[in-house]
N, CA, C and O of each residue as an XYZ file, in Angstrom:
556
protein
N      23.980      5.158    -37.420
C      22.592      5.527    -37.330
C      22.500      7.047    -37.397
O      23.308      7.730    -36.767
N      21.621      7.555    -38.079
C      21.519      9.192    -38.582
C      20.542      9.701    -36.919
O      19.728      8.968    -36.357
N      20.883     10.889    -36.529
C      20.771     11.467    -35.557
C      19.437     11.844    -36.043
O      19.012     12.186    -37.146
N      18.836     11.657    -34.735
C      17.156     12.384    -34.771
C      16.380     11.023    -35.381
O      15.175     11.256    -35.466
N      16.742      9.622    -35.843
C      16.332      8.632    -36.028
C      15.661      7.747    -34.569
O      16.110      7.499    -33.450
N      14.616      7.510    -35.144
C      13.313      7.335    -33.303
C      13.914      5.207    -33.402
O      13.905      4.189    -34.094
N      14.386      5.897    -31.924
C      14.456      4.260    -31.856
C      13.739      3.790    -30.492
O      14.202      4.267    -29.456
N      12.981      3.168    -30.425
C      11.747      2.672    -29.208
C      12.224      1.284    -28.020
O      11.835      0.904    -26.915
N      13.623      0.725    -29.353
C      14.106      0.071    -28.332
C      15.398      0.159    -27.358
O      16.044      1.189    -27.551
N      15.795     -0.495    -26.590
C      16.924     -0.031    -25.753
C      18.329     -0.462    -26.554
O      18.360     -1.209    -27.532
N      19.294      0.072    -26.026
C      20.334     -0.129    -27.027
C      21.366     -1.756    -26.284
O      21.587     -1.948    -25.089
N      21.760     -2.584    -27.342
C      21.937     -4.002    -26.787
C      22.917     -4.031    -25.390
O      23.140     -5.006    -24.673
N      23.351     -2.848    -25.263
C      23.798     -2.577    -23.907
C      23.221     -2.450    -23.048
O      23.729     -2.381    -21.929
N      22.094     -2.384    -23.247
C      21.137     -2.012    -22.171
C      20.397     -0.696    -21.893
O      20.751      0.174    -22.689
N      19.792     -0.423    -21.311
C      19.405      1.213    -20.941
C      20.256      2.156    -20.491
O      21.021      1.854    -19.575
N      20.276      3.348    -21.002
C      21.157      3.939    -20.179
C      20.641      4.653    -19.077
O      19.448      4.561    -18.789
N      21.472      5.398    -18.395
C      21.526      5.869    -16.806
C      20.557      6.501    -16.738
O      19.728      6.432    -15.830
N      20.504      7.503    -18.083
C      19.542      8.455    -17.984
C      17.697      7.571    -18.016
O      17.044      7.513    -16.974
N      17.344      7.195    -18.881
C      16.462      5.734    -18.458
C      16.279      5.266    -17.415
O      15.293      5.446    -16.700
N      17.197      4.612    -17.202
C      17.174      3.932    -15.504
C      16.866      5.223    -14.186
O      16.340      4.925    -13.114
N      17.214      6.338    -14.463
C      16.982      6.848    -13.332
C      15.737      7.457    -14.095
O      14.793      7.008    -13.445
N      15.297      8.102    -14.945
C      13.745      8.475    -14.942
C      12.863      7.425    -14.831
O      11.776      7.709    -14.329
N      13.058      6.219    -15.189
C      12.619      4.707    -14.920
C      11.969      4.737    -13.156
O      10.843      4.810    -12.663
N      13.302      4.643    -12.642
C      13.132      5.396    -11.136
C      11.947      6.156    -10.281
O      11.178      5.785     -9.394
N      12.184      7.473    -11.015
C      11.555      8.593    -10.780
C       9.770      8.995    -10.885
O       9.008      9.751    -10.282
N       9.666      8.027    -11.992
C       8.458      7.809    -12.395
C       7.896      6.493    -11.420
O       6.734      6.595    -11.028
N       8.563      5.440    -11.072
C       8.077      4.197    -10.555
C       7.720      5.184     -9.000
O       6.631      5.633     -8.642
N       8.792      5.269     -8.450
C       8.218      6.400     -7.240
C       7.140      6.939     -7.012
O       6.479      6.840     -5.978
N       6.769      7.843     -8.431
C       5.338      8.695     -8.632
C       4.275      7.771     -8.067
O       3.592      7.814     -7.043
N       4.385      6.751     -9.281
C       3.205      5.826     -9.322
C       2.795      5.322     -8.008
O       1.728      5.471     -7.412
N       4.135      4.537     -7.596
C       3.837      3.879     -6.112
C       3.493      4.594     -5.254
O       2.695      4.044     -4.495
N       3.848      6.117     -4.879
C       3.373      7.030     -3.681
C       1.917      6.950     -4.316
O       1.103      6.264     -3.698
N       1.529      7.540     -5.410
C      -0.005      7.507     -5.380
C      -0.923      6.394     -5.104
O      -1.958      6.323     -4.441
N      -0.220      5.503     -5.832
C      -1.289      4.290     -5.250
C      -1.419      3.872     -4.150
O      -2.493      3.435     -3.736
N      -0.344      3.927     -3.460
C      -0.170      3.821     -1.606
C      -0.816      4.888     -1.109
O      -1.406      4.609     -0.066
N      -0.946      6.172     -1.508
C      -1.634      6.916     -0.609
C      -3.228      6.800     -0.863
O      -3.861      7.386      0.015
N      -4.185      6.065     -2.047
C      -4.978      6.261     -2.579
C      -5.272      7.412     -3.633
O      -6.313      7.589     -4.265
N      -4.210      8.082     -3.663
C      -4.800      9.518     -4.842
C      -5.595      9.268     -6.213
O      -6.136     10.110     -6.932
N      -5.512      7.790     -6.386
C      -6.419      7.384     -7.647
C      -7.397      6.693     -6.845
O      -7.399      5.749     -6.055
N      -8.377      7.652     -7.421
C     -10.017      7.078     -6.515
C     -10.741      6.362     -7.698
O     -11.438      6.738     -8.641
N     -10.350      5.362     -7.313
C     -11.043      4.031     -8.426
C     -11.039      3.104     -7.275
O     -10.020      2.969     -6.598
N     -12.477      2.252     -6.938
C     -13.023      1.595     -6.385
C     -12.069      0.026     -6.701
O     -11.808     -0.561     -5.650
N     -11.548     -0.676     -7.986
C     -11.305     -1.517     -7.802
C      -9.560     -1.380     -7.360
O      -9.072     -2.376     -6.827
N      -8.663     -0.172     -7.584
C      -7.798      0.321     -7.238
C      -7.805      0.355     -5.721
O      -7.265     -0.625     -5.207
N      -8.276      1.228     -4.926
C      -8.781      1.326     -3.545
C      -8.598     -0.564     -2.693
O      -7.867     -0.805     -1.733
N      -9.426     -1.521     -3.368
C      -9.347     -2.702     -2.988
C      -8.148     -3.506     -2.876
O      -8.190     -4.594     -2.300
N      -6.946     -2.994     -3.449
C      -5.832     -3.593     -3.907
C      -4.492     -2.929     -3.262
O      -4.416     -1.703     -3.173
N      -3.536     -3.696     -2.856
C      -2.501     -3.175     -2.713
C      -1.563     -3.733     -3.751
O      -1.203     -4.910     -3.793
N      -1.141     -2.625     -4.723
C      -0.435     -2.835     -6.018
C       1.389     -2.881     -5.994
O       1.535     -1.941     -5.213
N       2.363     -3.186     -6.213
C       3.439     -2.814     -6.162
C       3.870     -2.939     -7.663
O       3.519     -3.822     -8.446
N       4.789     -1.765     -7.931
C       5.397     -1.417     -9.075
C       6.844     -1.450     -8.596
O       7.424     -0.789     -7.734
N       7.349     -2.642     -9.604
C       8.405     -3.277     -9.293
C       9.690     -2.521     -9.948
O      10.836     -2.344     -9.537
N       8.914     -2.099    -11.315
C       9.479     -1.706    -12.786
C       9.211     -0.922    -13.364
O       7.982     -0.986    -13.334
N       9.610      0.333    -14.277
C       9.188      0.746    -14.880
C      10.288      0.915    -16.115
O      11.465      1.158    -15.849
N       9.842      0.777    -17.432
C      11.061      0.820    -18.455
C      11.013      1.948    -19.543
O      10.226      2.009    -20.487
N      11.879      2.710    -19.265
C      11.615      3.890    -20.539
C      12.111      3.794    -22.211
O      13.080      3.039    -22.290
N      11.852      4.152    -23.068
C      12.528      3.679    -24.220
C      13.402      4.972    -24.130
O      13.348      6.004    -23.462
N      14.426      4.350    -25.316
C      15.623      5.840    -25.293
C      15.173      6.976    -25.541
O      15.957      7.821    -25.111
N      14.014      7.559    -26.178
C      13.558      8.602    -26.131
C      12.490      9.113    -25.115
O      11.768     10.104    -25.226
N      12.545      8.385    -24.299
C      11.876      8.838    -22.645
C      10.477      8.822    -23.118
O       9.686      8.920    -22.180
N       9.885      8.723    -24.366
C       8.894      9.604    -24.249
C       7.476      8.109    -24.181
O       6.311      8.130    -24.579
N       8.273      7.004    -23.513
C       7.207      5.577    -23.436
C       7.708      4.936    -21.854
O       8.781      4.557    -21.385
N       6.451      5.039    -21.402
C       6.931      4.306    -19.802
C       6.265      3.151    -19.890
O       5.097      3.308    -20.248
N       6.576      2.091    -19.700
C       6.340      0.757    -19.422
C       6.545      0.408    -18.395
O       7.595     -0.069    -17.965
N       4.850      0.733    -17.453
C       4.845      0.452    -15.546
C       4.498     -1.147    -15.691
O       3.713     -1.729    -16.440
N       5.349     -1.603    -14.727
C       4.909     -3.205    -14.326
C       4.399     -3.095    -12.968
O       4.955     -2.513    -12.037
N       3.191     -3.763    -12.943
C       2.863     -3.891    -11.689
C       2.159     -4.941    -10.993
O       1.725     -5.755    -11.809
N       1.918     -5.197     -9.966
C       1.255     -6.322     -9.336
C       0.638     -6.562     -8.367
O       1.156     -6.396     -7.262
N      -0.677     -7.033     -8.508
C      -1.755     -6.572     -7.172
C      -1.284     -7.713     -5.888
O      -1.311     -8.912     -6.165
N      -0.978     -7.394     -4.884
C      -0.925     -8.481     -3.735
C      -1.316     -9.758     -4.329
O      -2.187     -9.755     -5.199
N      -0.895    -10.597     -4.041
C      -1.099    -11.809     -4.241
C      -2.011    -12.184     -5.514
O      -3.085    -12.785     -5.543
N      -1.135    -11.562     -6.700
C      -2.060    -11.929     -8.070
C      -3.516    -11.773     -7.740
O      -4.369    -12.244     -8.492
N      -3.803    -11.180     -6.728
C      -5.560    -11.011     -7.501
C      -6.130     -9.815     -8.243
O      -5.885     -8.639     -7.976
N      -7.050    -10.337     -9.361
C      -7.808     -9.521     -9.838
C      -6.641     -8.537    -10.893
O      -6.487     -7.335    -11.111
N      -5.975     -9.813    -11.360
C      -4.839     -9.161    -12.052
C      -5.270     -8.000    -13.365
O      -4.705     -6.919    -13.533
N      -6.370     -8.528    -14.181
C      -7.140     -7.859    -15.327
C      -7.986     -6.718    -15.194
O      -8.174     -5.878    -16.075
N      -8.573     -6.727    -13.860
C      -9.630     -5.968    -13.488
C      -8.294     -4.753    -12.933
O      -8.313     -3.667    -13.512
N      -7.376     -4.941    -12.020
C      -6.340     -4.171    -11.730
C      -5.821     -3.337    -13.177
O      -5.709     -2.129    -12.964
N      -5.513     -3.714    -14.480
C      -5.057     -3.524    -15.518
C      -6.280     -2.473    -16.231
O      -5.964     -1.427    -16.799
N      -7.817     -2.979    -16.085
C      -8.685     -1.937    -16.655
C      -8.505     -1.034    -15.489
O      -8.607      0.157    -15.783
N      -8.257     -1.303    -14.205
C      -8.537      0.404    -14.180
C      -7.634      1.206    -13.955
O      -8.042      2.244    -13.434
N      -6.459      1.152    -14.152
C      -4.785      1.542    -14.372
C      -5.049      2.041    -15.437
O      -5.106      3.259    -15.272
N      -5.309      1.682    -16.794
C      -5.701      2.063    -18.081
C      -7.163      2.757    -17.894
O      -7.600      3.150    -18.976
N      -8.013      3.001    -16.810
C      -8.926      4.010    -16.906
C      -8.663      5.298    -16.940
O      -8.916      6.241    -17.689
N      -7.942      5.073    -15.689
C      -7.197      6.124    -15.006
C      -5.768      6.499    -15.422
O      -5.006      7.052    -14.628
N      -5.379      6.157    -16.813
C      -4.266      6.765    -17.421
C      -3.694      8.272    -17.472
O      -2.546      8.664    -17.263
N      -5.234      9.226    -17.925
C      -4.698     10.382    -17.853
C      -4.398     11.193    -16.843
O      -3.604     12.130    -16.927
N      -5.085     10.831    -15.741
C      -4.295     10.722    -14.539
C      -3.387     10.798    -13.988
O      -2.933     11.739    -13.339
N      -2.911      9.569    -14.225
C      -1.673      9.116    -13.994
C      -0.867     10.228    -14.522
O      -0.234     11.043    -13.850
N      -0.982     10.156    -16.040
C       0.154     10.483    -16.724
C       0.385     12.327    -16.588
O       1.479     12.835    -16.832
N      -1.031     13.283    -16.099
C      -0.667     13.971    -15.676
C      -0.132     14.451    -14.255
O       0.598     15.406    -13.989
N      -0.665     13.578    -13.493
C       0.713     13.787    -12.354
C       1.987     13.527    -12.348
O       2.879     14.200    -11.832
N       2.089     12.331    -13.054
C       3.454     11.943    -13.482
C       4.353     13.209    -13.887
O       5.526     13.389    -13.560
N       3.794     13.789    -14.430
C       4.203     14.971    -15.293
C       4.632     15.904    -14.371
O       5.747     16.421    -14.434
N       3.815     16.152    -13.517
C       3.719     17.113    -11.990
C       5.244     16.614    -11.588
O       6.318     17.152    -11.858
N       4.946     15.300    -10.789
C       6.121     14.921    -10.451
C       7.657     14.990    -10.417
O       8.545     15.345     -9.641
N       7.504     14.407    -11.803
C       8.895     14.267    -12.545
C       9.066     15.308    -13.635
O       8.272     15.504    -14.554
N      10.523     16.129    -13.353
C      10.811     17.276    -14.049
C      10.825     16.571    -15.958
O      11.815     16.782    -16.659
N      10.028     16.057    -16.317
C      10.431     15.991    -17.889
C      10.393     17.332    -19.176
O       9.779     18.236    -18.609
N      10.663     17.687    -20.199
C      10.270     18.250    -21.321
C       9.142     17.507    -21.458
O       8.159     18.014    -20.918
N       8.931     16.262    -22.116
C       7.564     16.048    -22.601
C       6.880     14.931    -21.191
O       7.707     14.295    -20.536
N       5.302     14.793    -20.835
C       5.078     13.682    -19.679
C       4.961     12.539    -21.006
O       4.222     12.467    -21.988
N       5.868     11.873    -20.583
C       5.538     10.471    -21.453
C       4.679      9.809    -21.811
O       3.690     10.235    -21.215
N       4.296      8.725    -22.639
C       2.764      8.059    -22.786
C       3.285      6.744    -21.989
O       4.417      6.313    -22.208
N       2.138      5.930    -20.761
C       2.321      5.477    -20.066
C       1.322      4.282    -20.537
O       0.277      4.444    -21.166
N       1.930      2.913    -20.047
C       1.669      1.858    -20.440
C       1.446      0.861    -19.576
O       2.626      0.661    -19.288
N       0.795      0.000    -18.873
C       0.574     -1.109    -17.440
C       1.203     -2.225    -18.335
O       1.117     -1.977    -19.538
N       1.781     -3.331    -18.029
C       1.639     -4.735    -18.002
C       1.759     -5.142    -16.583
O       1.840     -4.230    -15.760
N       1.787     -6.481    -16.128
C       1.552     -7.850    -15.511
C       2.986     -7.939    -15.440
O       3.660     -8.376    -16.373
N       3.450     -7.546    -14.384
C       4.796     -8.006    -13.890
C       5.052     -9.472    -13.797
O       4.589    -10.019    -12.796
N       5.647    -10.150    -14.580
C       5.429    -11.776    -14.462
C       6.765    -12.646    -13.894
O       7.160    -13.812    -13.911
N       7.118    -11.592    -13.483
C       8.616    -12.325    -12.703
C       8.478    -12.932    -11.366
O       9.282    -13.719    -10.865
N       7.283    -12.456    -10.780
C       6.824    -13.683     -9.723
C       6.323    -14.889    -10.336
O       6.597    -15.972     -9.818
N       5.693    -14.833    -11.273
C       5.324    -16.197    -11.393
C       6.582    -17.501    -11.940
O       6.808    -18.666    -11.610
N       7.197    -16.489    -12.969
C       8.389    -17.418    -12.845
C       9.190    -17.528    -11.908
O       9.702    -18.633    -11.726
N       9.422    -16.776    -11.322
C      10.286    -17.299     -9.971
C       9.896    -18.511     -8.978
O      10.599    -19.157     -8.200
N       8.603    -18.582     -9.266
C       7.412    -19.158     -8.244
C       7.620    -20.859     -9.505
O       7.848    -21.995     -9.087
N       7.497    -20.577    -10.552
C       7.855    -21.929    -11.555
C       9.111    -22.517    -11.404
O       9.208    -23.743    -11.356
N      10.289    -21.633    -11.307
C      11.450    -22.509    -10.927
C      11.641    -22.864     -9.698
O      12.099    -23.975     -9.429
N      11.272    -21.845     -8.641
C      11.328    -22.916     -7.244
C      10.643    -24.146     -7.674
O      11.283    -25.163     -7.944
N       9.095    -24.069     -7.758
C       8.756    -25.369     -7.988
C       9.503    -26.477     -8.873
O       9.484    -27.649     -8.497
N       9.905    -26.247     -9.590
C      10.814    -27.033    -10.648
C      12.169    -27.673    -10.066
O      12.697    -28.702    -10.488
N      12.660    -26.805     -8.939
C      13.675    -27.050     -8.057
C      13.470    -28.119     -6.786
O      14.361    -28.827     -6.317
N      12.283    -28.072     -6.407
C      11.966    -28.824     -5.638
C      11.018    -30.508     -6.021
O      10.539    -31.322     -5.231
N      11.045    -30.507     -7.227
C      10.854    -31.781     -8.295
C      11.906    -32.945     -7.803
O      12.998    -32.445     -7.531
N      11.859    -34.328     -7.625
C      12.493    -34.739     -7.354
C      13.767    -35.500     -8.361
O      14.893    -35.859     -8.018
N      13.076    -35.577     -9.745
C      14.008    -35.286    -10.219
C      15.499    -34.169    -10.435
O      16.644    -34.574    -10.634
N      15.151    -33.007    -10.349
C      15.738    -32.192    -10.249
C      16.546    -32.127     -8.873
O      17.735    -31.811     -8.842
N      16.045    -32.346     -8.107
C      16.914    -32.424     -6.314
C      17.788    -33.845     -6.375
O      18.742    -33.969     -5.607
N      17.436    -34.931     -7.321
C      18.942    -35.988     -7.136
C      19.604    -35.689     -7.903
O      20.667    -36.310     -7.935
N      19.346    -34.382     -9.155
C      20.092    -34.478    -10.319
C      21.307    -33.003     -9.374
O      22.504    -33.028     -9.658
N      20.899    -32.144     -8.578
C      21.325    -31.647     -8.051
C      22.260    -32.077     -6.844
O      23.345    -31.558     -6.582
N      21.669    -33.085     -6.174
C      22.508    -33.824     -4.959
C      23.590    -34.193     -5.762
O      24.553    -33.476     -5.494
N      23.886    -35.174     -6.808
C      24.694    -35.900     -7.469
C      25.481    -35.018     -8.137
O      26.463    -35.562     -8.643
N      25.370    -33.510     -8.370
C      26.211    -32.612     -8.577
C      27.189    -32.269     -6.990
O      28.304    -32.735     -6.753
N      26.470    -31.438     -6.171
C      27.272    -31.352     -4.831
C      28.220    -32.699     -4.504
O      29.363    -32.426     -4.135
N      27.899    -34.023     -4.593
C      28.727    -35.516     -4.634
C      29.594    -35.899     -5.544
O      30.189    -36.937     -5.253
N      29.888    -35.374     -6.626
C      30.905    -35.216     -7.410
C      31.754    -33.831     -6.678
O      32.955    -33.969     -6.448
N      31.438    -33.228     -6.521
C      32.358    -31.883     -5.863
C      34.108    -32.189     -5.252
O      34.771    -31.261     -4.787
């Protein structure tokens, strides 16, 4: 691959360190502000959000915040005003975290509770619990 070629995705190894720890650094930002209230948005204010994730591409310069309002509510309405309040964000972010450039910042719907929340249920199916017993009984 020719040097200075923009690649947006992570490399099949995974992210590297440097990623993972501005990944870090930035998730920090976010979460102190929203815990302290510093984004004064009314449907923000109503919510206690946690940012589980944040994913940088190899050129740092794309943050992909995951986040999630207490107990899934008001998951969309949480998402418009995260995306109201982008420039915001993205200039404190900037404050924050020592970067060259403040990255362009992005919300999704952290959805790893809900699947987690689908395979318990799936686990506790009763099919699935004799197909499991009858594993431990062969042992």
């Amino acid at each position: 691959m020719a040097r200075g070629h923009h690649r947006d995705r992570e490399s099949p190894a995974g992210p590297s360190q440097r990623q993972l720890r501005v990944g870090e650094l930035i998730r920090h930002a976010v979460s102190d502000m929203l815990t302290r209230g510093e984004v004064h948005d009314p449907v923000l204010e109503g919510h206690l959000i946690t940012v589980p994730e944040v994913r940088m591409t190899a050129d740092l310069r794309l943050a992909t915040i995951y986040v999630m309002p207490l107990g899934g509510r008001d998951i969309d309405a949480v998402l418009e005003a995260l995306d109201r309040n982008m420039r915001f964000l993205r200039g404190e972010i900037a404050h924050r975290v020592n970067l060259k450039f403040a990255p362009e910042i992005r919300f999704r719907v952290d959805e790893r509770f809900d699947e987690a929340e689908r395979i318990e249920k799936l686990l506790r199916t009763p099919a699935v619990r004799r197909d499991l017993k009858g594993e431990s009984d062969e042992s």
